[in-house]
C-alpha positions as CSV (number, residue, x, y, z in Angstrom):
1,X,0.0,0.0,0.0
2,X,1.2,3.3,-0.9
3,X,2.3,5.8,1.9
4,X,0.6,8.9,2.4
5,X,2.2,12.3,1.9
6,X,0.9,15.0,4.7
7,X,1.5,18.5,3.7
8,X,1.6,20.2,7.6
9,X,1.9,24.3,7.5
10,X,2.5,25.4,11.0
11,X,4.4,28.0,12.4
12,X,4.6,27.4,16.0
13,X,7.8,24.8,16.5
14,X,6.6,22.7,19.3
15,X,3.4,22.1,18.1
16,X,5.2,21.3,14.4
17,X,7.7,18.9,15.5
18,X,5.3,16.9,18.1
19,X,2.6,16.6,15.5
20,X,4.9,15.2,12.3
21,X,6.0,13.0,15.3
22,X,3.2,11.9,16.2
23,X,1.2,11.5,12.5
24,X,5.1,9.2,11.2
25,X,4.2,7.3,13.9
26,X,1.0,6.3,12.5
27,X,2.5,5.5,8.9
28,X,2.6,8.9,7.7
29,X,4.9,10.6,5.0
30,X,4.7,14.5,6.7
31,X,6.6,17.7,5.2
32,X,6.9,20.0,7.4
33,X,6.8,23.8,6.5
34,X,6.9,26.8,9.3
35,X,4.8,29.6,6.7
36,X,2.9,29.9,3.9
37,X,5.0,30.7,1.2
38,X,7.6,27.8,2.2
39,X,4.1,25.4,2.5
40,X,3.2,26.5,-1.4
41,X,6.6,25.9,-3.0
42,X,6.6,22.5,-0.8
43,X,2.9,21.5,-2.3
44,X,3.9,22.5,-5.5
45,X,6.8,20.2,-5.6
46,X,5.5,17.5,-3.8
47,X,1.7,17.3,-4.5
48,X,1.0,15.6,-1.4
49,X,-2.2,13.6,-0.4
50,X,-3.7,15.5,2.0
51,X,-2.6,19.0,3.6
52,X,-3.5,20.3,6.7
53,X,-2.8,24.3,7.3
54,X,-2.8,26.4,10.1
55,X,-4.8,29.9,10.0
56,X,-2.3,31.9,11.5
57,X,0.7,31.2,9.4
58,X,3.3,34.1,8.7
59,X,4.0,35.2,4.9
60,X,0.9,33.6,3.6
61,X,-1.7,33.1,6.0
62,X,-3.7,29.5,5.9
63,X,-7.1,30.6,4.5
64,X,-5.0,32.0,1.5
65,X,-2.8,29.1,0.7
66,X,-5.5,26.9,0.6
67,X,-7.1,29.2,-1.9
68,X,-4.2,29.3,-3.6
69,X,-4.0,25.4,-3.3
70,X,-7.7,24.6,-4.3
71,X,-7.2,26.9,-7.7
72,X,-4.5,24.1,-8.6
73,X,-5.5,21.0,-7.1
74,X,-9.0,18.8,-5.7
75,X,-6.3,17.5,-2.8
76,X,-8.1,17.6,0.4
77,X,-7.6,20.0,3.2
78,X,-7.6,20.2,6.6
79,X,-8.1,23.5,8.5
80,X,-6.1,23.8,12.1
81,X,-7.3,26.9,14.4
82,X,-6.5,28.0,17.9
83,X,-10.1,29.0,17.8
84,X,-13.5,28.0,17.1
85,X,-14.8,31.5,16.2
86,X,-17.7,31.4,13.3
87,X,-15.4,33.8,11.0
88,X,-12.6,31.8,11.5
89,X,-14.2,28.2,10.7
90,X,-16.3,29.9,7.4
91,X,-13.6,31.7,5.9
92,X,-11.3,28.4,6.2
93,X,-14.6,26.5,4.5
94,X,-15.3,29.4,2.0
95,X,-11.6,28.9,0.6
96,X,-12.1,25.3,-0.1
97,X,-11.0,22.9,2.9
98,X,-12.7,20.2,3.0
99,X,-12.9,20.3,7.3
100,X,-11.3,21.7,10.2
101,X,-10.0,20.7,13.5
102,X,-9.9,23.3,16.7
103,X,-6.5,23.2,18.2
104,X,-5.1,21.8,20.8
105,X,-6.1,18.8,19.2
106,X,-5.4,15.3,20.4
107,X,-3.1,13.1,17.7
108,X,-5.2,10.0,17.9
109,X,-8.6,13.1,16.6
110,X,-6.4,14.6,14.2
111,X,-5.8,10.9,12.9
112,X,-8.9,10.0,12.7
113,X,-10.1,13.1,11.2
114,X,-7.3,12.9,8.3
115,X,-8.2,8.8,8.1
116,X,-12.2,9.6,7.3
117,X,-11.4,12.4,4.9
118,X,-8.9,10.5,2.6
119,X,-11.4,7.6,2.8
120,X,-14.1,9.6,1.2
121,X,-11.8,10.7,-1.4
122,X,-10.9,7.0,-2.0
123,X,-14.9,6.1,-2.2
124,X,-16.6,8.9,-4.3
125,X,-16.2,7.0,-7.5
126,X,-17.4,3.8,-5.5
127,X,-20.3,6.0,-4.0
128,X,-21.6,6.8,-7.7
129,X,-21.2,3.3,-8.7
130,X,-23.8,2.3,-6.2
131,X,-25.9,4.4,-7.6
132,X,-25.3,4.1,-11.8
133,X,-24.2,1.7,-13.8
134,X,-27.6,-0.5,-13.4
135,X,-28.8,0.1,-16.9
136,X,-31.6,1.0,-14.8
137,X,-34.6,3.6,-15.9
138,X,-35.6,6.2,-13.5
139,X,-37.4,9.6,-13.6
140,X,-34.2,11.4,-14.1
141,X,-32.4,9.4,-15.9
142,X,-30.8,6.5,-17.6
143,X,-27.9,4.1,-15.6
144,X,-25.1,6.3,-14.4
145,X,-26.6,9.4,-16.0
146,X,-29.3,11.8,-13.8
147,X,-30.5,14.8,-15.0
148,X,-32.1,17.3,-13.3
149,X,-33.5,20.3,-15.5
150,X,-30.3,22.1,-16.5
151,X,-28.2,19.4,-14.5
152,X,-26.7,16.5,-15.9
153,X,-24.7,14.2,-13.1
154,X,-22.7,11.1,-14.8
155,X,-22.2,9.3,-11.7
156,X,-19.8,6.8,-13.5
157,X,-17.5,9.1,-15.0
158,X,-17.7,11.5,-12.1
159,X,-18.7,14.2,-14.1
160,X,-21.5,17.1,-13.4
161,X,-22.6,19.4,-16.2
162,X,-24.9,22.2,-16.4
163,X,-26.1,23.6,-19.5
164,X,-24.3,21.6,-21.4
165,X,-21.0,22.8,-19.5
166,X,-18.5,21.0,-17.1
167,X,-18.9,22.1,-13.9
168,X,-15.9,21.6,-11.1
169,X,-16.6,20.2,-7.8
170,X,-14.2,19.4,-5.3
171,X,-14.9,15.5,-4.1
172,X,-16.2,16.6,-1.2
173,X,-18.7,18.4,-3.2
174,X,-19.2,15.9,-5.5
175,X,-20.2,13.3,-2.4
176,X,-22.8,16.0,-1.0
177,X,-24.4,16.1,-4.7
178,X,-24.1,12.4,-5.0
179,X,-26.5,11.8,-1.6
180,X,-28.7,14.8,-2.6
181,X,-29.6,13.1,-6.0
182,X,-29.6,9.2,-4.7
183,X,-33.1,11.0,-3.3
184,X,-34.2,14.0,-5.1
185,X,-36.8,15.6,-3.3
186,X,-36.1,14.3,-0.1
187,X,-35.3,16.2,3.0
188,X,-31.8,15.2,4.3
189,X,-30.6,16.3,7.8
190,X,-27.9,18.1,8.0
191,X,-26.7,15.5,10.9
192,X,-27.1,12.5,8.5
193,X,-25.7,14.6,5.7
194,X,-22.3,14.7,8.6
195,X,-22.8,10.5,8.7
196,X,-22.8,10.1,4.8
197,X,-20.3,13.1,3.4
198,X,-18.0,13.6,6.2
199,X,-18.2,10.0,7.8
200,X,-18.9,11.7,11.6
201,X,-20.5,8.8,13.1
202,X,-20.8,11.0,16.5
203,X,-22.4,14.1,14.8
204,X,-20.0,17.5,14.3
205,X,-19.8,21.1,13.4
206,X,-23.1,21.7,10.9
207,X,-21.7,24.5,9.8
208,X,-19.4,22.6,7.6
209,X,-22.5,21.1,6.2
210,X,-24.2,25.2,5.3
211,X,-21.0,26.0,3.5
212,X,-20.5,22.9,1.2
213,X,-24.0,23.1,0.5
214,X,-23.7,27.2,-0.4
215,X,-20.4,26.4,-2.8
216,X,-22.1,23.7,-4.1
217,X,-25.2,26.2,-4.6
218,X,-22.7,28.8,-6.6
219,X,-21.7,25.7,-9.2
220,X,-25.0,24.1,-9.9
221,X,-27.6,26.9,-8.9
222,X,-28.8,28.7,-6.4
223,X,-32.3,27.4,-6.2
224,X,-31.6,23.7,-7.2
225,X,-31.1,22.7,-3.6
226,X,-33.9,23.8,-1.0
227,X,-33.6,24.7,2.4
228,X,-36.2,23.5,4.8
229,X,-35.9,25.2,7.9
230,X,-35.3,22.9,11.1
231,X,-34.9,20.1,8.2
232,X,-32.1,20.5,6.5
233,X,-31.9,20.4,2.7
234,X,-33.4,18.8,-0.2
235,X,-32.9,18.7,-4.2
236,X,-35.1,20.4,-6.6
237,X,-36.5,16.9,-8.6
């Protein structure tokens, strides 16, 4: 089995060294940068796996370089803050990461959290192959393909298209669409949306539900999915 290569941007030392400690200990490939800047030129180079960022990095803070790092790449990322403030949390969400962890953290967490994210990476194609590749007719569509008005999802190849154009989803994204349209028109929690997407078997921060669902909103349209207050959310069939 291949190892897996751990971007980790941090700038405060002790925390840096115990933590790459601790994550090589567990089987991990980490490089280690103390800013930024030094954590761009090392993801560029590298293309890692997974990268996990701290906020409040000198020369290019954290909600930046994973802007930077979600124009160029799908890779998933892990936000690291010393808080749990709302503005922190969002803006870390709104760049692109895929979740976030409140520091101090415990390793064996920060483990597990990096463990359930790479695993839904590894599953989204298996996810859509549940629900294609039947030959099966439905409402909205045909096999792998559903359509949905304007929106085409081709849950074989992994694809999304509206109006006829490609549209780019992260696979975080792509998971979220994927359970919307197993169900269209049904009301999904945002607590059993944490289960399926983000494989939080205790529950966890919704508010990393609201956000995936408003980028995914800005893709495919504002109005496709619904929200039903004290629900959750649904897709427009």
């Amino acid at each position: 089995m291949a190892e897996t290569h751990v971007l980790f941007v941090e700038d405060d030392d002790v925390i840096r060294e115990a933590t790459q400690l601790a994550l090589e200990r567990d089987g991990f490939v980490v490089t280690a940068m103390p800013d930024g800047l030094s954590g761009l030129k090392a993801f560029r180079a590298d293309r890692p796996d997974i990268a996990l960022l701290d906020v409040m990095v000198p020369g290019l803070d954290g909600v930046s370089l994973c802007r930077r790092i979600r124009d160029e790449s799908t890779v998933p990322v892990i936000m690291l803050s010393a808080r749990a403030d709302s503005i922190d949390v969002v803006l870390g969400l709104e760049a692109g990461a895929d979740d976030y962890v409140t520091k101090p953290f415990d390793g064996a967490v920060l483990v597990a959290r990096i463990r359930a994210v790479l695993r839904r990476f590894g599953h989204a194609a298996g996810r859509g192959g549940q629900q294609g590749g039947t030959g099966t007719e439905s409402p909205y569509g045909v096999g792998g393909l559903l359509v949905f008005g304007d929106l085409e999802i081709d849950t074989e190849g992994m694809e999304v298209r509206r109006e006829g154009r490609q549209v780019g989803l992260t696979p975080t994204e792509m998971r979220l669409l994927l359970e919307f349209s197993a169900a269209p028109g049904t009301v999904l929690s945002r607590d059993k949306l944490m289960e399926r997407v983000w494989d939080y078997g205790w529950g966890g921060d919704t508010r990393v539900v609201d956000v995936h669902v408003q980028r995914l909103r800005t893709k495919i349209g504002q109005d496709r999915i619904e929200t039903v207050r004290g629900f959750g959310y649904k897709l427009r069939a």
